[in-house]
Structures are given as structure tokens and as C-alpha cells.
GUDOKOL-315634 format. One record per residue: x, y, z of N, C-alpha, C in turn. Coordinates in steps of 0.02 Angstrom, whole numbers, padded with zeros to 5 digits, always signed. Atoms other than C-alpha are relative to their C-alpha. Example, Ala and Ser with C-alpha at 12.3 -4.5 7.8 and 13.67 -1.06 7.14 Angstrom:
BEGIN
+00045-00059+00000+00615-00225+00390+00045+00060+00000
-00042-00059-00003+00684-00053+00357-00039+00055+00037
% end
This chain:
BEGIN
-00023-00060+00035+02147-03095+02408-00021-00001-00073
+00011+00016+00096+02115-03167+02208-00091+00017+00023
+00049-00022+00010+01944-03158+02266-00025+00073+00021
-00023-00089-00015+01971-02969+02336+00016+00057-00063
-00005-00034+00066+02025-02918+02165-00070-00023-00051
+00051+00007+00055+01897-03008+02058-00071+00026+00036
+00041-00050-00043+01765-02911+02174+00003+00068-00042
-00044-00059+00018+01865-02762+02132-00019+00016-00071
-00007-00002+00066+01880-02789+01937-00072+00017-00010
+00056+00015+00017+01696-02826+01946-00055+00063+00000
+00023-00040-00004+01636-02674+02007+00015+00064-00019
-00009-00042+00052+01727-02576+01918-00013+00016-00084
+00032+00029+00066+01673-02647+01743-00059-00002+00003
+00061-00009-00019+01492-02619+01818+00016+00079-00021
+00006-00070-00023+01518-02442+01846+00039+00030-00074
-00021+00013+00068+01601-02429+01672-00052-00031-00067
+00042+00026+00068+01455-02493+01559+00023-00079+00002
-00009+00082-00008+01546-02666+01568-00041-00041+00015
+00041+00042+00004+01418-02748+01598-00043-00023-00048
+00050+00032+00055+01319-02754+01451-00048+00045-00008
+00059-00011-00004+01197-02648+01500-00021+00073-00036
+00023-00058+00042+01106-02506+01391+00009+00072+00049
-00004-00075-00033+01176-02318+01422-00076+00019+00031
+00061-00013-00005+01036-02219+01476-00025+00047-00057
+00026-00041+00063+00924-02120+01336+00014+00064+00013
-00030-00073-00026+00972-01948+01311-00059+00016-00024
+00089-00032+00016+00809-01847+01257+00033+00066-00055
-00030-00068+00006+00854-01739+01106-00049+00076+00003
+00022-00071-00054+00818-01560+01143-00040+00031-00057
+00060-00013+00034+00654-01483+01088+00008+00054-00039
+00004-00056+00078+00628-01369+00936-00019+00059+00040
+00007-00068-00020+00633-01185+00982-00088-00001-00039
+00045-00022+00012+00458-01108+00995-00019+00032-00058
+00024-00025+00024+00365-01031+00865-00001+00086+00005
+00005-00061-00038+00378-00842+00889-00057+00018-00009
+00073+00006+00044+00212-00765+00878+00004+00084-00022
+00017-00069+00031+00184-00625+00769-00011+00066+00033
-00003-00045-00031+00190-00455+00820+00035+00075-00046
+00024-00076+00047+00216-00270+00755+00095-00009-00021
-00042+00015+00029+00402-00331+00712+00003-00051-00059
+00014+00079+00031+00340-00486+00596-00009+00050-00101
+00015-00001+00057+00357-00453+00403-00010-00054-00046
+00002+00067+00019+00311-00566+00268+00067+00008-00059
-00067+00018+00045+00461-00633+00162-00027-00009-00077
+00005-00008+00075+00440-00678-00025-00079-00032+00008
+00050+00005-00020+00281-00755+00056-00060+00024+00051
+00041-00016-00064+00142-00719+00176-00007-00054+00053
+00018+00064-00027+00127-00820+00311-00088+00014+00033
+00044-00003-00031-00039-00848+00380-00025-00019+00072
-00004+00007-00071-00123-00871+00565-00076+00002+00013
+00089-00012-00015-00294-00900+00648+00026+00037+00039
+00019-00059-00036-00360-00753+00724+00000+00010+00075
-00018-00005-00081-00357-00818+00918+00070-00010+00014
-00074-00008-00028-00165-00827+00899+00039+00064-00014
-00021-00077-00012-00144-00626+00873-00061+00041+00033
+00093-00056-00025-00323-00582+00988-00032+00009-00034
+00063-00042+00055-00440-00571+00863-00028-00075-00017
+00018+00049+00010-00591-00693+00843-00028+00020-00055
+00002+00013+00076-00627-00784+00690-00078+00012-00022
+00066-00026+00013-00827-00736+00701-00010+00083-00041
+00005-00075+00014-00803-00543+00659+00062-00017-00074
-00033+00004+00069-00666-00596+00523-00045-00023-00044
+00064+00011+00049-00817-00697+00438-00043+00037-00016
+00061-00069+00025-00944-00552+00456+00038+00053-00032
-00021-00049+00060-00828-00450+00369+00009-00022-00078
+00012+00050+00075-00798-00570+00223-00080-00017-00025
+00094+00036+00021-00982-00632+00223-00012+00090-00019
+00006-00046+00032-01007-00442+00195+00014+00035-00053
-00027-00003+00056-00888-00407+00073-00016-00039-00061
+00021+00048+00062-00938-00548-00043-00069-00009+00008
+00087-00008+00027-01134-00525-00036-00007+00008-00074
-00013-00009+00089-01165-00546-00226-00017+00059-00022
+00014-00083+00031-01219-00345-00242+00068+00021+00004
-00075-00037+00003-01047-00302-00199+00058-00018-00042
-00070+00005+00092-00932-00365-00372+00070+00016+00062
-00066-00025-00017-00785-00383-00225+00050-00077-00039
-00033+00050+00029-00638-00489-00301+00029-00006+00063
-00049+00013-00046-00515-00489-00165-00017+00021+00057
-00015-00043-00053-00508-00447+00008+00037-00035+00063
-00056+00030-00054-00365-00477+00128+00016+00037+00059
-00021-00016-00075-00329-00457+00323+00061-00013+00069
-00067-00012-00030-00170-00397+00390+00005+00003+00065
-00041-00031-00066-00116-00402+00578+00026-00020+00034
-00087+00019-00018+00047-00408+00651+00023-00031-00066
-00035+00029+00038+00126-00455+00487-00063-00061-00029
+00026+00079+00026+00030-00611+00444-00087+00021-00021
+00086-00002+00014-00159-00644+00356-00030-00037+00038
+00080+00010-00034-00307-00678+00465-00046-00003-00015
+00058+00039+00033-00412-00678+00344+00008+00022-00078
+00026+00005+00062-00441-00688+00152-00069-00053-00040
+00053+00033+00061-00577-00734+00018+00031+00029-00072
+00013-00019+00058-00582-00720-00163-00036-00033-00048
+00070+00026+00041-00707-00722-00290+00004-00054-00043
-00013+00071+00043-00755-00882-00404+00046+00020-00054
-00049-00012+00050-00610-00883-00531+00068+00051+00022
-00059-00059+00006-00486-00752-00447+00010-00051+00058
-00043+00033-00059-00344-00811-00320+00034+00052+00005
-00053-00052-00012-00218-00729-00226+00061+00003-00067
-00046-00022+00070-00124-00730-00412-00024+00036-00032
+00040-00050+00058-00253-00636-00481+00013+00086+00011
-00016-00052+00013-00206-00467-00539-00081+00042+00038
+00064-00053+00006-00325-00321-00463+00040+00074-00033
-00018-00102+00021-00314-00097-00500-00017+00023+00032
+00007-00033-00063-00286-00002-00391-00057+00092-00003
+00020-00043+00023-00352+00154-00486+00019+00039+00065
-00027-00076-00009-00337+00321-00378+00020-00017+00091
-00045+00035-00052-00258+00218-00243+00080+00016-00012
-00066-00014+00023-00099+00253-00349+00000+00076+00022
-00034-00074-00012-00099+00444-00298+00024-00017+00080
-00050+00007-00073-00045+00360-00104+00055-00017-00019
-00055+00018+00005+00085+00290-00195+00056+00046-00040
-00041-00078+00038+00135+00451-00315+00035+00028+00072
-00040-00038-00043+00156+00530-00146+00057-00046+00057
-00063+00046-00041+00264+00415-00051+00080-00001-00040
-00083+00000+00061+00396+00424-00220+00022+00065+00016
-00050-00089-00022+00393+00622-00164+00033-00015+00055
-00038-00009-00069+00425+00585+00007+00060-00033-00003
-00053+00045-00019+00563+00461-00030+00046+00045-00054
-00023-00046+00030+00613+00599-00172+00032+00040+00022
-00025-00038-00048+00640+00716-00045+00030-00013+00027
-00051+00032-00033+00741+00615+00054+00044+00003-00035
-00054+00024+00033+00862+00585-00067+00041+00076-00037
+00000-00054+00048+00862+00754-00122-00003+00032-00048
+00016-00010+00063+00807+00762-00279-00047+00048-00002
+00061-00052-00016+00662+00891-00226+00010+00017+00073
-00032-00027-00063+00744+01013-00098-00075+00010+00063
+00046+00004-00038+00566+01041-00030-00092+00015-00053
+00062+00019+00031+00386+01006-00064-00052+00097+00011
+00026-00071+00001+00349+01208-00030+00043+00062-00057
-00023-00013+00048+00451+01248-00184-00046+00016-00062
+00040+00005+00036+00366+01304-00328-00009-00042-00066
-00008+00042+00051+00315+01172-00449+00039+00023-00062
-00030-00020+00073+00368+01263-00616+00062-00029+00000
-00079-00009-00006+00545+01244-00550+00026-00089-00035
-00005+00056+00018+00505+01048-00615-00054-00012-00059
+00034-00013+00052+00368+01096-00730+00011+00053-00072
-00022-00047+00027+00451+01177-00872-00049+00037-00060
+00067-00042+00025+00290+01218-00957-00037+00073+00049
+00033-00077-00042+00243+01348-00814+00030+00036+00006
-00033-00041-00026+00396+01430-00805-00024+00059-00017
+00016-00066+00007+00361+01628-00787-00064+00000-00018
+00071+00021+00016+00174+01571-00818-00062+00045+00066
+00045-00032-00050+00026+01623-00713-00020-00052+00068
-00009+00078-00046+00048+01443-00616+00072+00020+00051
-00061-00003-00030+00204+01521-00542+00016-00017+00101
+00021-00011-00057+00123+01517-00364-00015-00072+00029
+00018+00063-00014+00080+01337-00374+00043-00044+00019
-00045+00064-00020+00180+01226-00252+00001-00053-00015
+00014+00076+00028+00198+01043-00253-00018-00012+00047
+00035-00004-00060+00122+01062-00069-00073-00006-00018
+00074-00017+00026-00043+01144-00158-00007-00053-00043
+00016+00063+00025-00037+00982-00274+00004-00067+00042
+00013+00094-00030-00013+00835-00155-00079+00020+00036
+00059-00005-00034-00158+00932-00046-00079+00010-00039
+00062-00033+00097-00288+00967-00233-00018+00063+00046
+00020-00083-00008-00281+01134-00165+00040+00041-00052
-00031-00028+00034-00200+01218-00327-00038+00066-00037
+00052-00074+00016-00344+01322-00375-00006+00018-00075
+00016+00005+00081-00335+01272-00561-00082-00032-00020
+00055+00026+00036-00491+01239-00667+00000-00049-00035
+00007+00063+00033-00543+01093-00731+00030-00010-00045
-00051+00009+00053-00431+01024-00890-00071+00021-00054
+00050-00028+00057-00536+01095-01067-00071-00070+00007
+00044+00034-00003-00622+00926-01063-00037-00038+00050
+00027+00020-00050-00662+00898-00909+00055-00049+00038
-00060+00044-00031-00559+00813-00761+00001-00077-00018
+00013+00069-00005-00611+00644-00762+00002-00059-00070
-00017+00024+00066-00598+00639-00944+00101-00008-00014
-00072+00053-00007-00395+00608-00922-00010-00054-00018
-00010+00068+00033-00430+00453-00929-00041-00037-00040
+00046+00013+00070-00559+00439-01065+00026+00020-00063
-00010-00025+00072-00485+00522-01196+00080+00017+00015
-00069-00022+00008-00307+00549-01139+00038+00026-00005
-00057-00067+00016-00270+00714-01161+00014-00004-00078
-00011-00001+00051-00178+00777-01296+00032-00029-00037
-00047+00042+00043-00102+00667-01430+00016-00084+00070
-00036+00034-00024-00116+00524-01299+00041+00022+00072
-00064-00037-00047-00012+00651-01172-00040+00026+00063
+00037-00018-00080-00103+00654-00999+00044+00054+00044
-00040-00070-00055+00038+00754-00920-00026+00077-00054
+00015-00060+00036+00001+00898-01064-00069+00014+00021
+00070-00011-00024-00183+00876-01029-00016+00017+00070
+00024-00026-00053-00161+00917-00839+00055+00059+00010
-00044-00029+00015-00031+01032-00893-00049+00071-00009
+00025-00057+00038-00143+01151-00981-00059-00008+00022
+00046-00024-00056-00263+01225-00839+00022+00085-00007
+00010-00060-00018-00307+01401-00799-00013+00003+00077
+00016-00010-00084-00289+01463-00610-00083+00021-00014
+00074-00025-00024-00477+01484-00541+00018+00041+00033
-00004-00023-00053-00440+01534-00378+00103+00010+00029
-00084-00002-00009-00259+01579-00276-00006-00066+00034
-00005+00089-00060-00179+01400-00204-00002+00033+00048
+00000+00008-00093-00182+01352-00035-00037+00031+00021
+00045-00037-00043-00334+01450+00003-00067-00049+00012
+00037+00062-00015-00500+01358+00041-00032+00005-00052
+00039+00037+00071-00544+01276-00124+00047-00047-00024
-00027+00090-00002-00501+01100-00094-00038-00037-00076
+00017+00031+00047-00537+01024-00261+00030-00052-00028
-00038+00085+00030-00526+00835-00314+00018-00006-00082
-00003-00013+00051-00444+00831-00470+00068-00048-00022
-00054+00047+00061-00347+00682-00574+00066+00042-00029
-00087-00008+00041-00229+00791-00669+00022+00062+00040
-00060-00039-00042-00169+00881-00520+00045-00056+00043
-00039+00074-00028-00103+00697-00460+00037-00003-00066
-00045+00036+00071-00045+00666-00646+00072+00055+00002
-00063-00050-00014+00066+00853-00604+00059-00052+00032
-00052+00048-00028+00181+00705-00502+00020-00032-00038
-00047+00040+00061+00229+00598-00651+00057+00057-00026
-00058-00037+00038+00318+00764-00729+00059+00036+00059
-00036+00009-00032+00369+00820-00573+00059-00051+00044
-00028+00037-00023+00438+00669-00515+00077-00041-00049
-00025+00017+00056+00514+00628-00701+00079+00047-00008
-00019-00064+00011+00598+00793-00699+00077-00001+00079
-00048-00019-00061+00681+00801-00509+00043-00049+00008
-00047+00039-00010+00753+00623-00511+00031-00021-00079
-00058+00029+00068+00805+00589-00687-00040-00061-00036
+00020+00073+00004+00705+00446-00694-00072-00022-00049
+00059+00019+00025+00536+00361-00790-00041-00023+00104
+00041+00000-00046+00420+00350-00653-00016-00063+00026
+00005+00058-00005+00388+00166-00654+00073-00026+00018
-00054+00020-00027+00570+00133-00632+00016+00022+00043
-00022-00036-00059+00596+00249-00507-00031-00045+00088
+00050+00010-00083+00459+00175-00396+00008-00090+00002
-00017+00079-00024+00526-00019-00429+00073-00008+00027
-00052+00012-00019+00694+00016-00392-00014+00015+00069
-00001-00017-00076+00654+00115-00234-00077-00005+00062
+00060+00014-00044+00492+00064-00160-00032-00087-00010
+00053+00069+00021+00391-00102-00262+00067-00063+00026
-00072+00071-00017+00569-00214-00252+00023-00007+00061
-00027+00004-00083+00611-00163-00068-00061-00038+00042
+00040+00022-00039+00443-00223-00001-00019-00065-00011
+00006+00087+00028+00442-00374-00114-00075-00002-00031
+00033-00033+00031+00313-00285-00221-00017-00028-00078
-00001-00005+00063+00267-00340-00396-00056+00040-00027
+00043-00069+00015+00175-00201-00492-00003+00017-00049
-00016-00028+00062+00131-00143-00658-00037+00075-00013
+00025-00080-00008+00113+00064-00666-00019+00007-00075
+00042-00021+00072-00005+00116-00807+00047+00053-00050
-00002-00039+00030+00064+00253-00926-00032+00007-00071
+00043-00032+00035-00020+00369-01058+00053-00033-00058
-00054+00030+00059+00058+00357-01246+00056+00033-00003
-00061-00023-00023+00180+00466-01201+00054-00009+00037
-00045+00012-00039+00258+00361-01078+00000+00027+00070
-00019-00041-00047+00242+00461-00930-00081-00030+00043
+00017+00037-00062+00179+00359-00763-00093+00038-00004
+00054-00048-00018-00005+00395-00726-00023-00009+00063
-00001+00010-00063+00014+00438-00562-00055+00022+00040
+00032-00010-00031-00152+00484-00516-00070-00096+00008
+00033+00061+00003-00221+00299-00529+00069-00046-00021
-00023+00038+00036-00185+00152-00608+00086-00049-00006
-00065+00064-00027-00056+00005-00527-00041-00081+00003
+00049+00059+00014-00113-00171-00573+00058-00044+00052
-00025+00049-00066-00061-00292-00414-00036-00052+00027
+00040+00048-00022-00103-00439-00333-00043+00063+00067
+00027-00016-00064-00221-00401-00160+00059-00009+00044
-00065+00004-00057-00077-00463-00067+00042+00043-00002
-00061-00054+00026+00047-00344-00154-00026+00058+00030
+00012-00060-00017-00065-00209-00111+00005+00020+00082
+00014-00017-00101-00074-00238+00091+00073-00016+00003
-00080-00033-00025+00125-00232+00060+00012+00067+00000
-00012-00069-00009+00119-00059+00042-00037+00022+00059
+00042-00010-00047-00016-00046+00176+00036+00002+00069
-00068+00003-00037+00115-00127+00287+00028+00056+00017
-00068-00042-00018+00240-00020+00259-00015+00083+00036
+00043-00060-00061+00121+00126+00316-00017-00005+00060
+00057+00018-00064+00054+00034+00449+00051+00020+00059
-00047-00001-00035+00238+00031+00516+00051+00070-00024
-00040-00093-00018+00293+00219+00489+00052+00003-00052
-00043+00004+00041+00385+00188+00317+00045-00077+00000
-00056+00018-00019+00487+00059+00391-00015-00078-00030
-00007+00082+00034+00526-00136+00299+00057-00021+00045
-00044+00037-00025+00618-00253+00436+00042+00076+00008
-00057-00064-00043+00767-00147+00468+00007+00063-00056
+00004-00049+00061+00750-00022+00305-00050+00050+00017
+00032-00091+00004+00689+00164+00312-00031-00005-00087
+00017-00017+00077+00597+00154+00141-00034+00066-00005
+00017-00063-00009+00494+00288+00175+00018+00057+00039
-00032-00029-00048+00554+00432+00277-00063-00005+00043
+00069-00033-00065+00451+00426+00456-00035+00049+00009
+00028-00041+00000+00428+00613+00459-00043+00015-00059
+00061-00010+00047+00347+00611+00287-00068-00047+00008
+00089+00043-00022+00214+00454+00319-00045+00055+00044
+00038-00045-00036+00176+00572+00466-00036+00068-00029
+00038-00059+00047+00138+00733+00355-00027-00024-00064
+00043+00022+00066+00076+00646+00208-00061-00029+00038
+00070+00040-00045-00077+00578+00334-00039+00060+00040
+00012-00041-00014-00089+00741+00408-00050+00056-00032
+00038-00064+00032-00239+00858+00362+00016+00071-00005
-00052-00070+00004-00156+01040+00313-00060+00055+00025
+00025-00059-00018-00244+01193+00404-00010+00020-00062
+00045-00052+00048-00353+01303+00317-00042-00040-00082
+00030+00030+00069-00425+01172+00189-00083-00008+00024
+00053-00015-00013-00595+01147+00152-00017-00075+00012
+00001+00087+00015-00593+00940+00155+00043-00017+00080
-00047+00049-00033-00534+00870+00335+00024-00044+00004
-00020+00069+00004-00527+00700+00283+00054-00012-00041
-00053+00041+00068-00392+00725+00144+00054+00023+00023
-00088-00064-00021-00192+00777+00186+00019-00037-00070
-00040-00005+00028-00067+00741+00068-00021-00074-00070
+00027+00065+00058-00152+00609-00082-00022-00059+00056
+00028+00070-00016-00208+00496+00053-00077+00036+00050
+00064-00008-00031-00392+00498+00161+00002-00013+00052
-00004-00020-00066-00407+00527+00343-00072-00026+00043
+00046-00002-00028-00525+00457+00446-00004-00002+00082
-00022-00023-00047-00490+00535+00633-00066-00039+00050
+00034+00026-00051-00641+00459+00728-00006-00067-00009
-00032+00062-00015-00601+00298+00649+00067-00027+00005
-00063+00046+00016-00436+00285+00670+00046-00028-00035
-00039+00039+00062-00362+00238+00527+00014+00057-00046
-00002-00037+00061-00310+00328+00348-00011-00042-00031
-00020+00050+00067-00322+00247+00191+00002+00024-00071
-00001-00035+00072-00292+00252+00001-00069-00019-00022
+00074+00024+00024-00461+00261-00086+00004+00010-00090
+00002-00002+00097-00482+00203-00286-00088+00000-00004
+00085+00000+00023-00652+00201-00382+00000-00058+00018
+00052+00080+00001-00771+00041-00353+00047-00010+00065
-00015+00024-00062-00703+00044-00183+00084-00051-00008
-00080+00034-00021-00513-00024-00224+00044+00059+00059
-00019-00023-00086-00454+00025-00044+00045-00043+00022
-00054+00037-00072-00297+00019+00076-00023+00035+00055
+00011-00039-00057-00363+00047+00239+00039-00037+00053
-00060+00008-00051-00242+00065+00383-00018+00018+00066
+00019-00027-00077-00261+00071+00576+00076-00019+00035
-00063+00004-00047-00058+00096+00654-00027-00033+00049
-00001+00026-00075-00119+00084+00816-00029-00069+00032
+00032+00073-00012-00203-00088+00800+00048-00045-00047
-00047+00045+00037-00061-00159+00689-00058-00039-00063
+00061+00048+00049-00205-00197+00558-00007+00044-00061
-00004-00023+00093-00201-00167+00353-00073-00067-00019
+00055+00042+00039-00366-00209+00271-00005+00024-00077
-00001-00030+00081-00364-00218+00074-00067-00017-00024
+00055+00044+00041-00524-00251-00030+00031+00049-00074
+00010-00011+00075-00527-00245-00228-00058-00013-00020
+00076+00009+00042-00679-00243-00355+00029-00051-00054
+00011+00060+00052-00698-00375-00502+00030+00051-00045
-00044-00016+00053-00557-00321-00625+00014-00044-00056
+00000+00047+00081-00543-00360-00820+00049+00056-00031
-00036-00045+00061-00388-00293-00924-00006-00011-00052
+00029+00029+00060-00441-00261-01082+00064+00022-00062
-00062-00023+00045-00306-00268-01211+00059-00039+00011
-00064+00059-00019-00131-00338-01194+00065+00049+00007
-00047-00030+00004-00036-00178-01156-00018+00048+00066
+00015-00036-00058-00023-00082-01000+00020+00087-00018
+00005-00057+00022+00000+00085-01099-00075+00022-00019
+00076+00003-00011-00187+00158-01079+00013+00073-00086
+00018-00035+00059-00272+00210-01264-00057-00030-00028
+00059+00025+00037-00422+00153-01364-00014-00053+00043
+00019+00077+00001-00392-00030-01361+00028-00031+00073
-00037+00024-00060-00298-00050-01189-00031+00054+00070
+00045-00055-00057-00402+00003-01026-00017-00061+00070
+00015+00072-00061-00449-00057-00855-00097-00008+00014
+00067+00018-00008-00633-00125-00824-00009-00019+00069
+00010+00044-00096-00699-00159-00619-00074+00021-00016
+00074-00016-00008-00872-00149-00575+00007+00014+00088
+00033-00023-00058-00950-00057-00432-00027-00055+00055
+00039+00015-00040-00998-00104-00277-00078+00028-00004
+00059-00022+00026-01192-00123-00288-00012+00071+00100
+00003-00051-00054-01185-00041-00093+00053-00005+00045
-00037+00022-00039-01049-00017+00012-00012+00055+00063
-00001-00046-00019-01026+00062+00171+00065-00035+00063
-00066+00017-00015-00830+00074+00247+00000-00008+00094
+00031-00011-00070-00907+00096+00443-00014-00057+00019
+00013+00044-00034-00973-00045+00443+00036-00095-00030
-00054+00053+00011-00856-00180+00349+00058-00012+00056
-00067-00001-00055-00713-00113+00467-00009-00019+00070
+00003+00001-00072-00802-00121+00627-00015-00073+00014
-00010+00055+00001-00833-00307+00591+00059-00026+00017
-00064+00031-00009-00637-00326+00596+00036+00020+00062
-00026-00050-00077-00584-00208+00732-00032-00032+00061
+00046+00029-00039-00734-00269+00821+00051-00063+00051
-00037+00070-00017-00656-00423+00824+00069-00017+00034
-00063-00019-00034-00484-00353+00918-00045-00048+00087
+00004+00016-00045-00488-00450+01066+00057+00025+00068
-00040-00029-00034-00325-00389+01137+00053+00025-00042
% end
């Protein structure tokens, strides 16, 4: 029986670890996957980056677009490649990095109009078929009385050139320094909205006073409180000596900063879970307006319907070009020099880029698109 129990004891102190002998290993439990990027993916205070065969897209056609872009005739500084959220590809030229400041020049009239559309939302501008005067208090009872803020986002206003010529805005500054006065003081040519689509600087600069006027606000503050700070944006908006935004150009940003706004088009206004832009305006601000004489232009931004895409277009080729339906933002910049030490534009304070020696936008893009694998 004593040996009946010590049997007993024995195999129970077995079956109990009692014996001495090592538990078994537990295995701890593996790190959640990686998610992979996709038309929900934004970047946080950073970008993240990704090779090209882990969102479909091979890394041969991302090089022939860079190897194109940086051919030494083309003066490009930057150029960065957005899709699903993340970069796929960047270069930048000897001495510039993704810290380096570019200008956006007349890239800023996509972003004048996005402050209307988010203007409108808020109600500060009951509607964009209102007649400007009603925010221009220089036209009131004027011969401009006819001129919407519709016929200015589309340069269908049918005013004549400013006394010194359009393009001189930003050579000489208008009057006293006062770019809004200088696109202020026009003579109708023609009636708006009829077909005489004309490109014209200080019918974009009409949005600094309108925009100054309907929300209360300086123009540069308006557009960091409610657009540059929500996307995680840093940005410095030019103004004349008068103070007043010059919203037909002129936003000094990194390349990266700029394919945050690209983003936020790409995805229908929308940041993570935030409405920054209203949806139905991205959609009519991209939209070409019946009866114009320009199909490629709607509302301050450029249209290109057989490729697919819109984009903002500056001089020397500073470009946001956008393709929704491929989840893809492509930015390039030109070789930028600020000259001066003040972002108020006058004599001694101005922006400098150089030209592309040849570019052509057909065939940079189809290098990248190309390269869509799925």
C-alpha cells in the first residue's frame, strides 16, 4: 500500500511540473501586419514612403520620369510622386532637399479658389453667381456691376487689360505698391460670361479683395487657419505693399507641401475624416463652364479630359497635376531663388525660377501612369 501511494504522489508531481522539468515555450504573438497603402492612407506630420511594386507601379517608368525631369535643359528643382498616400518617387536638384523652399506662382489661383469654395461653405459668400461689387466696394453702381465672382474664377469677365498691361502686376505692382487697385481699375471690353475667355492675373488678384471683404479676414490667415494647418501645410502667401494676399500666384512651399494640397484634391476635398473642402465645389471648380472659349480651364484650375487628370499650372512649369481615378498627385517645381528677405513683393523682394529649357506634360506623365501596373 506505502508503495501504492508513493506511485500515486509520484505521478502526480509529474503531471504538476514537479519534476523539474522546463514548462513548454509559449511563442509570443506576431506583430500585426503592415497595412498597405491605399486611397484611405494620409501622410501625418510626415510622409511615409514605399517602393513602387508595393502599390502596382514599377520602379522603371518612375525613373524615366525623373531621368526626364532632371535632364540638365530642364532647371527642375523638385519633383515628387504621390500614390495612395505615400511617395514612390522623388529627386531633387544638387543643393535643394525636400526642405527646400519652391513658388508656386499661378498655381496659387487653385488655391485662391478652394478659400471661395470653403468661403461658401461657411457662408461668408451666399453664392459665387452674386455680383462681385457686392464685395468690391470700388464697383459699386459702376459699369462692372454685371461682373460675377463666377465670370472671375472662369477669366471670363470681359475687362481689358490693367493700364499697364496684365502681366505687369507683378512688375511694377500696381498703384502705390496696391495690386488689388491695379486689377481694380479695368474697363469692361466685352459683356461677361460670353465667349471671351481671357487669361488675366488681376482678375485672380479680384479674390484677395473679395475674399478679404466676405470673411473678415487677411487672406493669408484665412487660408492657414482653414486650409494650410488642416492638411499639415506650411506656406508663405506673397502680398503686395498693401498687404492684401496675391492670390493670383505666389505661395512659397516645400514640394512635399505642395502634393498636400494635390492630395486633398485627389480625394474630393477630404483630409482623413475632415471635409476641408466642400465635395460639390472640388467637383465644379474642375468643371469646364458651357459657352467658354478655353475647354481646358473651369474654375482657376486646368483640365485635361483625354488625360485624365486636372492640374494647377504656375510659370516655368511649377505644376500640381492630379489623376482621382488613379489615386496619383504628381508635383514638379523649377530652380527657385528668393531674392530679398521679405515675402512682401516690391523692388528689392521678388521671386526668381528659371524655365524649363523644353518641357512637354504628355510625355513626363505617361512615364508615371505608364507605370500603373494595377
Amino acid at each position: 500500500m506505502k508503495q501504492f501511494y508513493a506511485l500515486l504522489i509520484a505521478i502526480v508531481l509529474s503531471s504538476c511540473g514537479g519534476s523539474g522539468s522546463s514548462p513548454a515555450p509559449i511563442n509570443p504573438p506576431l506583430p500585426a501586419p503592415t497595412p498597405t497603402p491605399d486611397s484611405s492612407t494620409y501622410p501625418g506630420s510626415t510622409w511615409e514612403t514605399s517602393d513602387p511594386s508595393d502599390i502596382g507601379m514599377n520602379q522603371a517608368g518612375i525613373l524615366e520620369a525623373l531621368n526626364y525631369a532632371f535632364d540638365s535643359s530642364r532647371n527642375t528643382q523638385g519633383v515628387v510622386i504621390i500614390r495612395h498616400g505615400v511617395i514612390v518617387g522623388e529627386r531633387y536638384a544638387n543643393g535643394k532637399s525636400k526642405d527646400s523652399l519652391a513658388t508656386s506662382w499661378s498655381t496659387g489661383k487653385s488655391f485662391a479658389s478652394a478659400l471661395v469654395g470653403i468661403a461658401k461653405e461657411q457662408g461668408f459668400i451666399d453664392s459665387i453667381d452674386l455680383p462681385a461689387e457686392n464685395y468690391l466696394a470700388d464697383w459699386a453702381n459702376s459699369d462692372k456691376s454685371e461682373i460675377t465672382i463666377r465670370a472671375i474664377l472662369e477669366m471670363r469677365t470681359g475687362l481689358a487689360p490693367a493700364s499697364r498691361g496684365d502681366s505687369n502686376i507683378y512688375t511694377f505692382g500696381g498703384t502705390n505698391g496696391d495690386q488689388l487697385a491695379y486689377a481694380l481699375n479695368r474697363t469692361p471690353r466685352t459683356a461677361p460670361r460670353t465667349d471671351n475667355w481671357a487669361y488675366q492675373n488681376t482678375d485672380s488678384m479680384l479674390l484677395a479683395g473679395i475674399l478679404e471683404v466676405s470673411t473678415g479676414q487677411n487672406v493669408r490667415d484665412y487660408a492657414d487657419i482653414q486650409l494650410f494647418s488642416k492638411i499639415g501645410m506650411t506656406a508663405d502667401w506673397w502680398t503686395d505693399e498693401a498687404g492684401h494676399a496675391m492670390t493670383y500666384c505666389c505661395i512659397d512651399a516645400t514640394t512635399r507641401d505642395f502634393a498636400r494640397f494635390g492630395l486633398l484634391f485627389a480625394r474630393n476635398g477630404r483630409w482623413n475624416e475632415d471635409q476641408i473642402v466642400p465635395e460639390d465645389w472640388v467637383a465644379e471648380s474642375i468643371t469646364v463652364p458651357s459657352g467658354t472659349s478655353n475647354q481646358y480651364y473651369a474654375l482657376q484650375w486646368w483640365v485635361s479630359p483625354s488625360g485624365g487628370y486636372f492640374y494647377s499650372a504656375g510659370l516655368h512649369t511649377n505644376n500640381i497635376y492630379i489623376f482621382p481615378d488613379l489615386d496619383l498627385v504628381v508635383v514638379r517645381n523649377s530652380l527657385y531663388s528668393k531674392i530679398g528677405d521679405s515675402s512682401i513683393r516690391s523692388d528689392s523682394n521678388y521671386h526668381s525660377t528659371l524655365a524649363p529649357g523644353d518641357w512637354n506634360n504628355t510625355e513626363f506623365l505617361s512615364y508615371i501612369t505608364n507605370a500603373i501596373t494595377n
